[in-house]
C-alpha positions as CSV (number, residue, x, y, z in Angstrom):
1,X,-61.1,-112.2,-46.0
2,X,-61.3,-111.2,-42.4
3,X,-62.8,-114.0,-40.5
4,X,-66.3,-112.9,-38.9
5,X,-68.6,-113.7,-36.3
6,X,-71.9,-112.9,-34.8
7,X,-72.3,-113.3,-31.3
8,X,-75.8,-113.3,-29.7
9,X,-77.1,-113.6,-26.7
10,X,-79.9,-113.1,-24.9
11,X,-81.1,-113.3,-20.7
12,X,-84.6,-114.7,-21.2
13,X,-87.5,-114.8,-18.6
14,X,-89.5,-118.2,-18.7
15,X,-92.5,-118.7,-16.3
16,X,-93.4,-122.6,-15.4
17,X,-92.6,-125.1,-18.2
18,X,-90.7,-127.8,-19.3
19,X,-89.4,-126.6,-22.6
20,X,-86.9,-129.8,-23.0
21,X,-87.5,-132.9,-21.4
22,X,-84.8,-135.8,-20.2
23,X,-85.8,-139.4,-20.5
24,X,-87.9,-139.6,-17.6
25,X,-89.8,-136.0,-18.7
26,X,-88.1,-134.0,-16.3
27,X,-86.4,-130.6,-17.3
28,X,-83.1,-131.2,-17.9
29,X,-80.4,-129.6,-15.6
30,X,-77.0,-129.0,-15.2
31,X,-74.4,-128.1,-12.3
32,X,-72.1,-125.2,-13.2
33,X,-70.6,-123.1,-10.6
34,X,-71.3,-125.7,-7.8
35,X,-75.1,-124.6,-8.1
36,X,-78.0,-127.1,-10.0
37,X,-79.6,-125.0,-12.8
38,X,-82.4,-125.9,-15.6
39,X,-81.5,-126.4,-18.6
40,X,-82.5,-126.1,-22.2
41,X,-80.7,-128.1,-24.7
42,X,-79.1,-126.8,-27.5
43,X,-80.6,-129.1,-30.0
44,X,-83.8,-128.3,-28.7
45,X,-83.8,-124.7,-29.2
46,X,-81.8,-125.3,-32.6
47,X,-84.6,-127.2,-34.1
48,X,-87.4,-124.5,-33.6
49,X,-85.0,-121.7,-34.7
50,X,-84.3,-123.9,-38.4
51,X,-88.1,-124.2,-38.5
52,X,-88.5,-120.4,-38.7
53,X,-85.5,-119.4,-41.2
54,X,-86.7,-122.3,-43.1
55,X,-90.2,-121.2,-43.2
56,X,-88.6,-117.0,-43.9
57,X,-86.8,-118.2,-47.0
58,X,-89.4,-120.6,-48.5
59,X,-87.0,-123.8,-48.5
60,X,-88.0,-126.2,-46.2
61,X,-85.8,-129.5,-45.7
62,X,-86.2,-132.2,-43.4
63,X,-83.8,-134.7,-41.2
64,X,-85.2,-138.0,-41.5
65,X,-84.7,-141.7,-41.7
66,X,-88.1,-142.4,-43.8
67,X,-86.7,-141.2,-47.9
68,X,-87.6,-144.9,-48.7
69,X,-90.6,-145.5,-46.8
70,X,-91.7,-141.6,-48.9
71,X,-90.5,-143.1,-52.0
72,X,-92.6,-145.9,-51.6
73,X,-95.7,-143.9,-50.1
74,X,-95.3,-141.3,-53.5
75,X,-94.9,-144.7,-56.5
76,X,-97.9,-146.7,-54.7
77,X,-100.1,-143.3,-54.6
78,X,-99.2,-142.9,-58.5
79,X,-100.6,-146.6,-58.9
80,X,-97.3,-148.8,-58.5
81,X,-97.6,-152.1,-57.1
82,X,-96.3,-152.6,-53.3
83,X,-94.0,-154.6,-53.8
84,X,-92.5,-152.5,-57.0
85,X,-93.2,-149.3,-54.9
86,X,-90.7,-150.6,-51.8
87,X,-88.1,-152.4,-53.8
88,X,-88.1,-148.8,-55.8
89,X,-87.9,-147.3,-52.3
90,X,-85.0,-149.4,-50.9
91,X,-83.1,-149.3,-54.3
92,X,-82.7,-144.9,-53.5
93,X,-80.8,-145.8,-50.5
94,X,-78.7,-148.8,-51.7
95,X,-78.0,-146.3,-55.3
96,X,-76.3,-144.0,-53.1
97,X,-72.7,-143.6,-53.9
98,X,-70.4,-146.2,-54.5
99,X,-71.0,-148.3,-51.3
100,X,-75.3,-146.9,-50.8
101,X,-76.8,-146.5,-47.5
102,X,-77.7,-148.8,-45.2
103,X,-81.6,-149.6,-44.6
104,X,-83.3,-151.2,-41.3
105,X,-86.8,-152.1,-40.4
106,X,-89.5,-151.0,-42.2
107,X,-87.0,-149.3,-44.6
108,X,-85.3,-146.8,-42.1
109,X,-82.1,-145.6,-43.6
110,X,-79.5,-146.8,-41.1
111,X,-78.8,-142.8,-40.4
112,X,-80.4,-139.8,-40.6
113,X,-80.3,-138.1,-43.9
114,X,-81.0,-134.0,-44.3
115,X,-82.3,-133.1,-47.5
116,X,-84.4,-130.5,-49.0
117,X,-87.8,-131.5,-49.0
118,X,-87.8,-131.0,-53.3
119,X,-85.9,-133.6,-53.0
120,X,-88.2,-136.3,-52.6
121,X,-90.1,-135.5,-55.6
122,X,-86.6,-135.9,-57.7
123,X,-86.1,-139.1,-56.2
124,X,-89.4,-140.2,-57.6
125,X,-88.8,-139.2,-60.8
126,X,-85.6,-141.1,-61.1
127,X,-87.5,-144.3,-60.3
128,X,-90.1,-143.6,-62.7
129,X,-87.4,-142.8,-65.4
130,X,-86.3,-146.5,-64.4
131,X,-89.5,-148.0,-64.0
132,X,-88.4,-150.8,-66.2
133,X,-84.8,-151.9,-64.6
134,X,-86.6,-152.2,-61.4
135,X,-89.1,-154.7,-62.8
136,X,-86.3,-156.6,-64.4
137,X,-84.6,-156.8,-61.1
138,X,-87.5,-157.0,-58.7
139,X,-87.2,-161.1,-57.8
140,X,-83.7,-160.7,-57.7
141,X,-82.0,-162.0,-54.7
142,X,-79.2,-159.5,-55.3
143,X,-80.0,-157.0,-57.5
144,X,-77.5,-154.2,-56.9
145,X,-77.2,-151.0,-57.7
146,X,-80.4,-150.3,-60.2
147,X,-80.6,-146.3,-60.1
148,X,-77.6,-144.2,-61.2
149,X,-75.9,-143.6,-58.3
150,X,-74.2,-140.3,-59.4
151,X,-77.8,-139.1,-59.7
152,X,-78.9,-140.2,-56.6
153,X,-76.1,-138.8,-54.7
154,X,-76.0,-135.5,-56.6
155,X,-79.9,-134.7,-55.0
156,X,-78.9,-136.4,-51.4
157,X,-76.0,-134.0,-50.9
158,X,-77.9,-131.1,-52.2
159,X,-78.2,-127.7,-49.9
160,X,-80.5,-125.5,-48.6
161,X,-79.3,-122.3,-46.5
162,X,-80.4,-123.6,-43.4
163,X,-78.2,-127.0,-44.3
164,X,-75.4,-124.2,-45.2
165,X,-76.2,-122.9,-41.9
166,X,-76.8,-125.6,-39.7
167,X,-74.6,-128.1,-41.3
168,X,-75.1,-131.6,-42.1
169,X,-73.1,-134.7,-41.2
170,X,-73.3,-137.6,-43.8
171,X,-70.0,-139.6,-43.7
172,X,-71.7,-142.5,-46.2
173,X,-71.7,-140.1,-48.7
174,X,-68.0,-138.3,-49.9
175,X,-68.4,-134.7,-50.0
176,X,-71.6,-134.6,-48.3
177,X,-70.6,-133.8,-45.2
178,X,-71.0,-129.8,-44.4
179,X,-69.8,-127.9,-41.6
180,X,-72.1,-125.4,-40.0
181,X,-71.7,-122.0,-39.5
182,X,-74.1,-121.7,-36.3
183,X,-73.2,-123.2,-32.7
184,X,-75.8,-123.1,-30.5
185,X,-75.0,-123.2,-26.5
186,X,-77.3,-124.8,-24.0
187,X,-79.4,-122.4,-22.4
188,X,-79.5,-122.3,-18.6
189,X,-80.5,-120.2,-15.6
190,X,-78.9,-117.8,-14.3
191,X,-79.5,-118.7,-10.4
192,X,-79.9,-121.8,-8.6
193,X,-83.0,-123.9,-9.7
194,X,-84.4,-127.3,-9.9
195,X,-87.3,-129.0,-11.1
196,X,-90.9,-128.6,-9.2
197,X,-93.4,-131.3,-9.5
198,X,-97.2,-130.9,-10.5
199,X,-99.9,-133.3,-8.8
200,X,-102.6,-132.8,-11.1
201,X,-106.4,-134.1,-11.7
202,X,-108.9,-134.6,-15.0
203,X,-112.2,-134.5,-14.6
204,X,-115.1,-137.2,-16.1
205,X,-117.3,-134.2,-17.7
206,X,-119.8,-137.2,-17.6
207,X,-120.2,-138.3,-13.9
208,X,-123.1,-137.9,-12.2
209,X,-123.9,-135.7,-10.0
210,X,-123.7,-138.0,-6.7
211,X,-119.9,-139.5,-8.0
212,X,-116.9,-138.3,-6.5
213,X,-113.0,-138.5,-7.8
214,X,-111.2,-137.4,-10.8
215,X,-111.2,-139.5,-14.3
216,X,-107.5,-139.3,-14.5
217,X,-104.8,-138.1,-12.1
218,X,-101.0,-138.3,-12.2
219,X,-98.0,-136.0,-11.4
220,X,-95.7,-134.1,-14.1
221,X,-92.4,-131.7,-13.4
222,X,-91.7,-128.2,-14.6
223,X,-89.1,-125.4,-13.6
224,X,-89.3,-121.6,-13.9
225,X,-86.1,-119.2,-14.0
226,X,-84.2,-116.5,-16.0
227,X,-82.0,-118.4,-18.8
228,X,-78.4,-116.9,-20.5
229,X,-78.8,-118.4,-24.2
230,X,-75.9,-117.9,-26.3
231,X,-75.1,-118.5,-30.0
232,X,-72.7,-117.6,-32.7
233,X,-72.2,-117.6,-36.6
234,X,-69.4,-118.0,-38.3
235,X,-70.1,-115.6,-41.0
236,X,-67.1,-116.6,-43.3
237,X,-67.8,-120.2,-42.6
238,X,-71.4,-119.1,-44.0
239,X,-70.3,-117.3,-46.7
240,X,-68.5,-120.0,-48.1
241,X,-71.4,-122.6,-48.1
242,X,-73.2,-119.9,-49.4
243,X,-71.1,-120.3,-52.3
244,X,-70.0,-116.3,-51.2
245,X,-73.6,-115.2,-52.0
246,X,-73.6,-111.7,-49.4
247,X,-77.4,-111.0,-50.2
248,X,-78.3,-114.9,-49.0
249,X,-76.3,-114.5,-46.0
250,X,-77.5,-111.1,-44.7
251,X,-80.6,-112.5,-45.5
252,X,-79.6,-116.6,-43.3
253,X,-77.7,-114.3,-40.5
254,X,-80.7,-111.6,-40.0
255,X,-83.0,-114.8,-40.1
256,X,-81.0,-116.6,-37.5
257,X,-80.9,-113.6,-35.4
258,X,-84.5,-112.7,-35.3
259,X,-85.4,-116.5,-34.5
260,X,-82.6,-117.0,-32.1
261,X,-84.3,-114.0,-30.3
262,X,-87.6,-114.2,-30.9
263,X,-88.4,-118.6,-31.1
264,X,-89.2,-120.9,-28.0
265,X,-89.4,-124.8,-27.7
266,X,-92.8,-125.9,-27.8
267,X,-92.3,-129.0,-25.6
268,X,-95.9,-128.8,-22.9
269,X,-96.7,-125.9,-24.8
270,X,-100.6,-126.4,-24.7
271,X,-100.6,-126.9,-20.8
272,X,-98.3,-124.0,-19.7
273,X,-98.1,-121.6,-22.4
274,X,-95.0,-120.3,-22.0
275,X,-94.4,-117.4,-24.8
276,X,-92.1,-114.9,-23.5
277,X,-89.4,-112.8,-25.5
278,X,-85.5,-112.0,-24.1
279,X,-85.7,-109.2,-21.2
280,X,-81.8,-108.5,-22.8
281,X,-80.5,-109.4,-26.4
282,X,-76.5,-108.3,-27.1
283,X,-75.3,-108.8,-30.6
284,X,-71.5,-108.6,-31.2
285,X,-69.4,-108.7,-34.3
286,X,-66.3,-110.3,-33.6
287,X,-63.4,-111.1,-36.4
288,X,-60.9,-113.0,-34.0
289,X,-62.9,-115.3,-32.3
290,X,-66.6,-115.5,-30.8
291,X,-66.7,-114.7,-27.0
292,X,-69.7,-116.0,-24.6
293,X,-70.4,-114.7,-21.5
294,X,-71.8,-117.2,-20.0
295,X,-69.1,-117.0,-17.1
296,X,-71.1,-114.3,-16.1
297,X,-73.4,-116.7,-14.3
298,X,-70.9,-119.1,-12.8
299,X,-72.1,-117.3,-9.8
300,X,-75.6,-118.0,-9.6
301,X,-77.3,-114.5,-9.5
302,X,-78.9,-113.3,-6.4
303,X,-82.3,-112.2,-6.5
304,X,-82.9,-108.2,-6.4
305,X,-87.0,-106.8,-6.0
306,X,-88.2,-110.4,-5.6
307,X,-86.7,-111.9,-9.1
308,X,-83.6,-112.8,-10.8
309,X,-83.9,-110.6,-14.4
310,X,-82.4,-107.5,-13.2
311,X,-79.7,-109.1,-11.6
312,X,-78.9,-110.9,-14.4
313,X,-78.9,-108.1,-17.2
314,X,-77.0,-106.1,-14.3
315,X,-74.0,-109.4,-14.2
316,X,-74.2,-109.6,-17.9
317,X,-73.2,-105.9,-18.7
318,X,-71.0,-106.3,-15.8
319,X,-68.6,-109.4,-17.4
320,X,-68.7,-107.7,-20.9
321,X,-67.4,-104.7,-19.3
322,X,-64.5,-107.1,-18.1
323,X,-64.3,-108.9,-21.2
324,X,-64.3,-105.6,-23.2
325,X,-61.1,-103.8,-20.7
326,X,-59.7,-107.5,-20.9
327,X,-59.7,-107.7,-24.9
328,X,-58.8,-104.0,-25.1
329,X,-62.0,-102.8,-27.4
330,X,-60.5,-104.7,-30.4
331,X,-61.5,-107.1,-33.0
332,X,-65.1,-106.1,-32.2
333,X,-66.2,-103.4,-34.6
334,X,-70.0,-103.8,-33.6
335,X,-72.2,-104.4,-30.6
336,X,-75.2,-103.4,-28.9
337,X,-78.0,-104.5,-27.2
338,X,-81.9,-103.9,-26.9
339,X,-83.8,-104.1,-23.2
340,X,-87.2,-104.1,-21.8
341,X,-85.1,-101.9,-18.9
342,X,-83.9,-98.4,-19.9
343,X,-83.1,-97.2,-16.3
344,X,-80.1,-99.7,-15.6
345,X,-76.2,-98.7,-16.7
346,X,-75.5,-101.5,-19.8
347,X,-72.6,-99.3,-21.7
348,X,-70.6,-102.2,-21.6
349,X,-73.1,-103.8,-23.7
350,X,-72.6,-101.4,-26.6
351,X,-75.2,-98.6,-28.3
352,X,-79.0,-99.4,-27.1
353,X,-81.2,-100.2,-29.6
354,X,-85.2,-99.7,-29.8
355,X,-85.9,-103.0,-31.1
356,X,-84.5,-106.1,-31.7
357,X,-85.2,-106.0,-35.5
358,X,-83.0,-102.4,-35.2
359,X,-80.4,-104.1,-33.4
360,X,-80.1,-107.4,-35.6
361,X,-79.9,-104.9,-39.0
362,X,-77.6,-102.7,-37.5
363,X,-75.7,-105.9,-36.8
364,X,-76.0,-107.6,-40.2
365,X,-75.1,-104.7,-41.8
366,X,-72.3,-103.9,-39.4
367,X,-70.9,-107.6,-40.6
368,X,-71.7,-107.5,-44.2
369,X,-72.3,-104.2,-46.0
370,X,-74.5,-103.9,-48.6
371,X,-72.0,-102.6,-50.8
372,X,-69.8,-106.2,-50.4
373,X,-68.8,-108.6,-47.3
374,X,-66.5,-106.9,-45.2
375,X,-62.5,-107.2,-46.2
């Protein structure tokens, strides 16, 4: 087979926020092309996009440290004993494959696991299947291995199709391990831009008239600007995790799409509501290599009729023009884009599309035909 992939991107406007915080709750930046931009992380923007397809397909899993601490929660609400309840807990991670998992305080796994959600439930069932070894070896100062460990590991390294899609690193666990099929660039601005800071004031809603002054005051940061966001799916990546299932991955990749497109951090969302959509999305189906064009803004973009969005939809269609002449037109048998801007020349961009739910299914289908994956 052919290898495939979807390109995306998207020029997105985004008013004042702080959609992705550093360590000291500033917006993040970066410094490409000599120039400071904003920056939204990749993980950041990855998370809220899982949430979604997660949520489309009904199969929710989570990345988490706390399978024993929910092992023990789920025995001690069915009536176990504590001390039963967190041995049982403790004995999921240290049954896991040959060697087990490694547990901290409070029964942390040492790493982070990422498991569908169904499977916490089959954990507790295989401690209540061996309720009775556990009690033997509850005072044991080294009891070992108690649950079967093929078991155990069996329902750790199961999938969902956002694990197929996202991928999951697990090295204490052979054969665990699975490469994604999405990457997921850091989103930045297209121009120069740097943090701004907010002085800011609460009111007492209970001071008396005569009392001056604020109950609370303190100062925050946010940033506004146009961002390039860029992702791509290795469809034959995803296909084989899929287990070559083409109905589950036109149904992942359009998923992925729409909530690539259409999701947004939520960091500070209460106090600057910041729910815009892409002015420009452009979808490309590649099958030698994906292609960003986030080069496109290694000149920060200059500002044209007091903002920076046309000028960057203008420099985006302008580097895929080069890229296309560059490339020669091949190994690119789809793209096309969809605009809040009909008036500006994006040919380079491929056929215009009415929405973005037109372009993502002419895309998926473009990729992966109903009648079979593409050969």
């Amino acid at each position: 087979m052919t290898a495939l992939f979807l390109d995306l991107s998207a020029i997105q406007s985004v008013p004042a926020a702080n959609l992705n915080r550093d360590d000291l709750g500033s917006p993040k930046t970066v410094r490409y092309g000599n120039t400071p931009r904003i920056r939204v992380s990749s993980q950041s923007w990855k998370r809220v996009i899982r949430h979604g397809v997660e949520a489309d397909l009904g199969e929710k899993a989570a990345r988490t440290r706390l399978v024993p601490v929910k092992v023990r929660q789920a025995l001690q609400r069915a009536g176990w004993p504590a001390d039963l309840a967190a041995f049982a807990g403790a004995q999921v991670a240290v049954s896991a494959g040959k060697k087990g998992i490694g547990t901290e305080k409070e029964g942390h796994t040492s790493v982070l696991l990422f498991l569908p959600e169904s499977g916490l439930e089959e954990l507790v069932t295989v401690c209540v299947e061996h309720r009775e070894q556990l009690e033997q070896n509850l005072d044991k100062k080294k009891p070992g291995q108690i649950l079967p460990a093929d078991r155990i590991e069996e329902i750790l390294k199961r999938r969902t199709a956002s694990i197929s899609l996202l991928g999951r690193m697990l090295a204490e666990l052979p054969g665990a391990n699975v490469d994604g099929a999405a990457q997921v660039a850091h989103a930045f601005t297209t121009h120069a831009a740097e943090p701004q800071r907010d002085y800011f004031t609460a009111v007492d809603d209970w001071l008396g008239e005569a009392d001056t002054g604020s109950g609370h005051l303190d100062t925050s940061e946010f940033s506004a600007g146009v961002f390039y966001r860029y992702a791509t799916v290795n469809i034959t990546d995803l296909l084989k995790n899929l287990d070559g299932d083409d109905k589950a991955a036109r149904t992942v990749l359009g998923s992925f799409a729409e909530h690539f497109l259409l999701s947004l951090p939520q960091a500070k969302k209460n106090s600057t509501a910041p729910h815009t959509v892409p002015d420009l999305a452009y979808l490309a189906v590649r099958t030698q290599r994906p292609l960003s064009l986030a080069a496109a803004f290694e000149t920060p973009v200059k500002h044209r009729d007091g903002g920076f969005a046309l000028s960057s939809r203008e420099a985006l269609a302008a580097h895929a023009g080069d890229l296309n002449r560059l490339t020669g037109n091949r190994h690119r048998p789809f793209h096309g884009h969809a605009t809040v801007d009909d008036t500006t020349d994006l040919t380079p961009l491929g056929g215009a599309h009415g929405s973005f739910y037109d372009l993502i299914d002419a895309a998926v289908e473009a990729a992966l035909p109903v009648a079979g994956a593409q050969a």
